[in-house]
N, CA, C and O atoms as CSV, one atom per row, in Angstrom:
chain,resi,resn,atom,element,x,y,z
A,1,UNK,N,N,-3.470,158.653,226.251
A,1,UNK,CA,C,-4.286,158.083,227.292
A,1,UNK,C,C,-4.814,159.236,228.145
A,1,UNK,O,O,-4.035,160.142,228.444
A,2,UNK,N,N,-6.233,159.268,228.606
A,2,UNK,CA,C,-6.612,160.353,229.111
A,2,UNK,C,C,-6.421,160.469,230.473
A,2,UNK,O,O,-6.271,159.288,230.789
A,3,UNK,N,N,-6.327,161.113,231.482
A,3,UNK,CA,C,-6.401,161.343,232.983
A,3,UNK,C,C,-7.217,160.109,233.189
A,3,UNK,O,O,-6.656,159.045,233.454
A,4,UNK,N,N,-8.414,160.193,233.089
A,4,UNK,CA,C,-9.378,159.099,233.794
A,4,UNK,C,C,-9.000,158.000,233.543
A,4,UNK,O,O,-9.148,157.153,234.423
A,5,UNK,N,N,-8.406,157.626,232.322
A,5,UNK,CA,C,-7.946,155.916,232.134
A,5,UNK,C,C,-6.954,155.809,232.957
A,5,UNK,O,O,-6.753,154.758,233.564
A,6,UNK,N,N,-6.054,157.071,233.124
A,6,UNK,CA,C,-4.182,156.395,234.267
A,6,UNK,C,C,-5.221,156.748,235.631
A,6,UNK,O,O,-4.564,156.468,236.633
A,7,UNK,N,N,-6.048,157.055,235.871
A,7,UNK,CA,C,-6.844,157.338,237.235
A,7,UNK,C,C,-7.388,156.343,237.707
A,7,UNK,O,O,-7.185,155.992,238.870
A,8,UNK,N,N,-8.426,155.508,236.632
A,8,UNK,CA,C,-8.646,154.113,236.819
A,8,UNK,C,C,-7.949,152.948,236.597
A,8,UNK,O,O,-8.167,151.944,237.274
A,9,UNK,N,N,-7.201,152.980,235.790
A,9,UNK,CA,C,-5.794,151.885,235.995
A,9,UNK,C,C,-5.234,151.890,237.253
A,9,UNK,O,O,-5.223,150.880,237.956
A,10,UNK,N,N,-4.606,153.319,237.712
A,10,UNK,CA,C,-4.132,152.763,239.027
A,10,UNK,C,C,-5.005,152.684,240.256
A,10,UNK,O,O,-4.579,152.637,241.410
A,11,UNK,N,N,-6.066,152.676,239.947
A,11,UNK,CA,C,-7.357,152.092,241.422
A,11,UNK,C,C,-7.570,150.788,241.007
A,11,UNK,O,O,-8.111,150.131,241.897
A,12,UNK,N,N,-7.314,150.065,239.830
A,12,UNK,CA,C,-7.301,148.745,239.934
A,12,UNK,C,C,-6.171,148.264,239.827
A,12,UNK,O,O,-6.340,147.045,239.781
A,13,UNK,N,N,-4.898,148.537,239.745
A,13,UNK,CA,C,-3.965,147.805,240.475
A,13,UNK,C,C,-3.622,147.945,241.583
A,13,UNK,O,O,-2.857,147.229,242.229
A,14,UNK,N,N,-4.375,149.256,242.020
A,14,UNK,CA,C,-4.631,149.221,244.350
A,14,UNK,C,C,-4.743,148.084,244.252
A,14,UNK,O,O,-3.838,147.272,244.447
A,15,UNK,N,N,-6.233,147.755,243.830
A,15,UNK,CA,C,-7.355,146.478,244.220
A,15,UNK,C,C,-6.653,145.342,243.961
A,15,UNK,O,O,-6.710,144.370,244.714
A,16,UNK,N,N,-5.832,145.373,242.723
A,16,UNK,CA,C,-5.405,144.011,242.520
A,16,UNK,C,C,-4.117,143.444,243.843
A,16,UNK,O,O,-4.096,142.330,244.367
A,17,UNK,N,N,-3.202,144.541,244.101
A,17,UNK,CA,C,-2.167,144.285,244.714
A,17,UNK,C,C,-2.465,143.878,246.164
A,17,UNK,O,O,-1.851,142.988,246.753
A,18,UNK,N,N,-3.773,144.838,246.851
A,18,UNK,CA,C,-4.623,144.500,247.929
A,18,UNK,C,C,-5.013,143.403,248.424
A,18,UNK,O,O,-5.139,143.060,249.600
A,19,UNK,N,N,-5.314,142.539,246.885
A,19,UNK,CA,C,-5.798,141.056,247.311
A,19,UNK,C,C,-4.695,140.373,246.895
A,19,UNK,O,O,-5.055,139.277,246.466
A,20,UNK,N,N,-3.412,140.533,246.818
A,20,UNK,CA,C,-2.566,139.498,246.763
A,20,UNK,C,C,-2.106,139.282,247.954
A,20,UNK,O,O,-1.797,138.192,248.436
A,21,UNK,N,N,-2.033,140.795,248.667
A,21,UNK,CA,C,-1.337,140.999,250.017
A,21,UNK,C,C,-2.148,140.495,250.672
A,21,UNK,O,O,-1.334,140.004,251.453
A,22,UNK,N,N,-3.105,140.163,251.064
A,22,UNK,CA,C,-4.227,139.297,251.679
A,22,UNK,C,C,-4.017,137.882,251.515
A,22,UNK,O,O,-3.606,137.091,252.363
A,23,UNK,N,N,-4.350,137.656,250.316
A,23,UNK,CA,C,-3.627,136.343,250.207
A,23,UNK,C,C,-2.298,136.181,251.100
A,23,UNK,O,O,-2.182,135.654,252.206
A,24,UNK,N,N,-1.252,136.844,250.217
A,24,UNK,CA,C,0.191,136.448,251.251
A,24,UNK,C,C,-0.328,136.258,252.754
A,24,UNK,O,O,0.051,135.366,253.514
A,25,UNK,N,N,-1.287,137.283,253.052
A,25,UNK,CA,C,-1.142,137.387,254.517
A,25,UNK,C,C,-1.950,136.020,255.169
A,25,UNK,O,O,-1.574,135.547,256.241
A,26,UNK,N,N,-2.971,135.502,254.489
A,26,UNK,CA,C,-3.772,134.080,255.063
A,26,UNK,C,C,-2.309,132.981,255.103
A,26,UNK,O,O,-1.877,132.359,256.073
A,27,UNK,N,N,-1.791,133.021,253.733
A,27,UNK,CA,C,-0.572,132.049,253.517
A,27,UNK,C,C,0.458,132.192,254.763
A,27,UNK,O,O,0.756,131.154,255.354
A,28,UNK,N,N,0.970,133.315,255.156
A,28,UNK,CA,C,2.059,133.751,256.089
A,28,UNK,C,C,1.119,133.129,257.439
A,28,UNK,O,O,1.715,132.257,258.070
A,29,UNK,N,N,-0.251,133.475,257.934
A,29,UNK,CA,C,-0.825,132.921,259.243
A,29,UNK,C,C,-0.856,131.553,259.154
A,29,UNK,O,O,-0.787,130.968,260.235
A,30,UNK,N,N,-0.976,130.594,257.740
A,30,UNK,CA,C,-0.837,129.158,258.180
A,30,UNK,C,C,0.147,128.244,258.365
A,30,UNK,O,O,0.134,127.220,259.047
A,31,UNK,N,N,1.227,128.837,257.513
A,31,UNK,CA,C,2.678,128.550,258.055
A,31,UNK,C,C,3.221,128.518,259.210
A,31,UNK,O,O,3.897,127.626,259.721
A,32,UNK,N,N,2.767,129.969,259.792
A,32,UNK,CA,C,3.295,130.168,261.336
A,32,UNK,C,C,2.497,129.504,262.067
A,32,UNK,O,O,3.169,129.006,262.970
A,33,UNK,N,N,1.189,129.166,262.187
A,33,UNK,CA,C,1.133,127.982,262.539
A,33,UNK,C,C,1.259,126.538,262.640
A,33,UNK,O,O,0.785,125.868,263.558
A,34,UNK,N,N,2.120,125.958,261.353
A,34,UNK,CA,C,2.449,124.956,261.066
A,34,UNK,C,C,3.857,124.625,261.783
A,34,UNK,O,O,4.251,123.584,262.308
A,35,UNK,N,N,4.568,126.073,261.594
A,35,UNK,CA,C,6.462,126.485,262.396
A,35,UNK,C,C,5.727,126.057,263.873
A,35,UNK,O,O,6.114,124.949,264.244
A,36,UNK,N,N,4.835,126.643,264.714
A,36,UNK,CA,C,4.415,126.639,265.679
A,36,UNK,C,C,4.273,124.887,266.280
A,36,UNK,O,O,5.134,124.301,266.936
A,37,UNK,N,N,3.398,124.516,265.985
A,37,UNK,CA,C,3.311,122.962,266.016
A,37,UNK,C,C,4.311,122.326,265.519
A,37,UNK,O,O,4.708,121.370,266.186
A,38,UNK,N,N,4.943,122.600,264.376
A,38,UNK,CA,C,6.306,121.553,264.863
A,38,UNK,C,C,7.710,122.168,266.011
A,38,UNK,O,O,8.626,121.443,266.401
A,39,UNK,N,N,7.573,123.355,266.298
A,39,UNK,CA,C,8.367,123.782,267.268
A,39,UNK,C,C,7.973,123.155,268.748
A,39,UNK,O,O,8.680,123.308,269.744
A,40,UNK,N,N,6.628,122.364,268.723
A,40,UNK,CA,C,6.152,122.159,269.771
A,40,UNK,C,C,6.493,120.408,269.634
A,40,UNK,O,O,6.661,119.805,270.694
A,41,UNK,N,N,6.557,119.889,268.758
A,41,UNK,CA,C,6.711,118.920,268.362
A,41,UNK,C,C,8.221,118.692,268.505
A,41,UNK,O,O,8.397,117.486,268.674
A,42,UNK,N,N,9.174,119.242,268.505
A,42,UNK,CA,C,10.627,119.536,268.603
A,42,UNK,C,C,11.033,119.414,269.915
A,42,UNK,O,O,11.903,118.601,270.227
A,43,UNK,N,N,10.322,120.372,270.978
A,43,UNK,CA,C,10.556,120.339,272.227
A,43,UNK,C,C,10.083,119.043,272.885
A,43,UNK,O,O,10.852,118.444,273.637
A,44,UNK,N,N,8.700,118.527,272.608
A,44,UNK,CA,C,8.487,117.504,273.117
A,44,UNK,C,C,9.574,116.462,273.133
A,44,UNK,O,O,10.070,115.934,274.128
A,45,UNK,N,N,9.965,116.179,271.416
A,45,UNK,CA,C,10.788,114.777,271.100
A,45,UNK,C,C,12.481,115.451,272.048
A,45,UNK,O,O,13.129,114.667,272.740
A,46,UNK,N,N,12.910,116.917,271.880
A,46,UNK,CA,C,14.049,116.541,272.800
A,46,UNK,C,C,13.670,116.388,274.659
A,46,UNK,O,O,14.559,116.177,275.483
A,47,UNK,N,N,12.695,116.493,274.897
A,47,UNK,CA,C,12.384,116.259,276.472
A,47,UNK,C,C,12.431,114.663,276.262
A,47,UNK,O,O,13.593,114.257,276.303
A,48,UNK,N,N,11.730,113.918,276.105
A,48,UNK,CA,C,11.915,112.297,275.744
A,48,UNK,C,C,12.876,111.990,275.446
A,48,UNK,O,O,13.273,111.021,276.093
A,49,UNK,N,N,13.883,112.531,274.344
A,49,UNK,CA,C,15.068,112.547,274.742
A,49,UNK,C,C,16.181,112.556,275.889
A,49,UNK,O,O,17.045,111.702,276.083
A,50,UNK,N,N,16.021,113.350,276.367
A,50,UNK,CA,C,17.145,113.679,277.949
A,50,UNK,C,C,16.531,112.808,278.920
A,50,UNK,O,O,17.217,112.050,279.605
A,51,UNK,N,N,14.628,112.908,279.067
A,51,UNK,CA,C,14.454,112.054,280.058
A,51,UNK,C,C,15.438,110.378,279.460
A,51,UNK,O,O,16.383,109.913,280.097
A,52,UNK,N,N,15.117,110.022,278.700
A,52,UNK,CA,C,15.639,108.492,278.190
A,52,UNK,C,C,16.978,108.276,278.232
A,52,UNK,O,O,17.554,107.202,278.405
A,53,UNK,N,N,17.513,109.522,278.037
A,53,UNK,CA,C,19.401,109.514,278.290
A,53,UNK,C,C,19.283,109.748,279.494
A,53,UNK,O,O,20.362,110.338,279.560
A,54,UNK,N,N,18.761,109.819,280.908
A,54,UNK,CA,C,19.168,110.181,282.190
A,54,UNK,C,C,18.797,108.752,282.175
A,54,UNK,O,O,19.543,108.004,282.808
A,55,UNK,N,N,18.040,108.366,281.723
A,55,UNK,CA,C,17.295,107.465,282.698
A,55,UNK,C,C,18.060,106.211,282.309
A,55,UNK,O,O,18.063,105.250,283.079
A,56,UNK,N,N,18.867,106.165,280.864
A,56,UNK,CA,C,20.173,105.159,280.525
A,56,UNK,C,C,19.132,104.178,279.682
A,56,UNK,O,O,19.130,102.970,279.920
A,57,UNK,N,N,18.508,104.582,278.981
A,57,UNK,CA,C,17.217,103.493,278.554
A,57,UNK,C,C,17.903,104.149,276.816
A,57,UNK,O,O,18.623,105.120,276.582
A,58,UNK,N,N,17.277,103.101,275.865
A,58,UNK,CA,C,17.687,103.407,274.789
A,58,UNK,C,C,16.230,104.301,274.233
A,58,UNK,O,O,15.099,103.989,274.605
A,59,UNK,N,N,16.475,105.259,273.440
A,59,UNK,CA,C,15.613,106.314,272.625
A,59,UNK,C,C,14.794,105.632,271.262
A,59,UNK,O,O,15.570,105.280,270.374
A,60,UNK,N,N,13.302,105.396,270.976
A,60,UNK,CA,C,13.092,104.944,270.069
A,60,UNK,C,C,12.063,106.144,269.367
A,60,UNK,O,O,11.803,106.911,270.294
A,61,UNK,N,N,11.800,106.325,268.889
A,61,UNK,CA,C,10.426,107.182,268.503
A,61,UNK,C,C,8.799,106.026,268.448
A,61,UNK,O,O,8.972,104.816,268.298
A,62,UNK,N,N,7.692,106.459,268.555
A,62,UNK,CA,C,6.426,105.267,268.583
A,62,UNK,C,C,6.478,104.101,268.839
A,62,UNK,O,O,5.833,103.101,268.523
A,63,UNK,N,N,7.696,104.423,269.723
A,63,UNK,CA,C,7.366,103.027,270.746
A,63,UNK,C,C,8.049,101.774,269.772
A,63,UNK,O,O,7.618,100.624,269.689
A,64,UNK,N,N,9.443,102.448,268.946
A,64,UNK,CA,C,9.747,101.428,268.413
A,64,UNK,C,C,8.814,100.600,267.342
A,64,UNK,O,O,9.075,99.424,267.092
A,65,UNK,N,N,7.878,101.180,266.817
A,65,UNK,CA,C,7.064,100.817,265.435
A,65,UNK,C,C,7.897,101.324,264.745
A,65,UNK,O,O,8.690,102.109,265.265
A,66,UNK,N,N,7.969,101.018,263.321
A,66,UNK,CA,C,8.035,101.390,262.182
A,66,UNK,C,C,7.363,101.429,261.213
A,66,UNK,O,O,7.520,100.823,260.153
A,67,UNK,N,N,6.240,102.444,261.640
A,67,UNK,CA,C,5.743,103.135,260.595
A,67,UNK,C,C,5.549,104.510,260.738
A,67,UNK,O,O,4.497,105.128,260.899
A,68,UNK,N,N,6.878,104.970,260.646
A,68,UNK,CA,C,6.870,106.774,260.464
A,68,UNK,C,C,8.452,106.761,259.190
A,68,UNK,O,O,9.521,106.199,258.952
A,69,UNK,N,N,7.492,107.869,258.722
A,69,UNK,CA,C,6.391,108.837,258.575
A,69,UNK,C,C,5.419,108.435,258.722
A,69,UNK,O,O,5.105,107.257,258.553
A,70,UNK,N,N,4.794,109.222,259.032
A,70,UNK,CA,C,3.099,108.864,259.052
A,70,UNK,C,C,3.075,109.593,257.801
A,70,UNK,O,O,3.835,110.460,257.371
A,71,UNK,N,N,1.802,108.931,257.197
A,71,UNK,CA,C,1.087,109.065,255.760
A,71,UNK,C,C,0.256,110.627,255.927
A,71,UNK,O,O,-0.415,111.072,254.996
């Protein structure tokens, strides 16, 4: 194999590895925003929580519907 072929082989597995890590990296920003919103979602449901245990009232989620999950 000559110089120029292991020269250009490894400038295209730069390129290739470049855009995986990109990828990972879009994948890793929508997760942490997904961790984010349900961490926010977490705090909310235990505040409704404690308020409803101070307040001696029983705890339901949607108001006592049953339909969760939501679809």
């Amino acid at each position: 194999m000559s110089i120029m072929q292991k020269l250009w082989d490894g400038i295209c597995t730069h390129f290739r590895i470049s855009d995986r890590v990109d990828r990972l990296n879009e994948t890793v920003k929508a997760q942490q925003c997904k961790l984010e919103a349900m961490n926010d979602r977490l705090i909310r449901l235990e505040t409704a929580l404690e308020f409803s245990l101070a307040a001696g009232k029983p705890f339901t989620l949607n108001n006592g519907r049953r339909d969760w999950p939501p679809d």
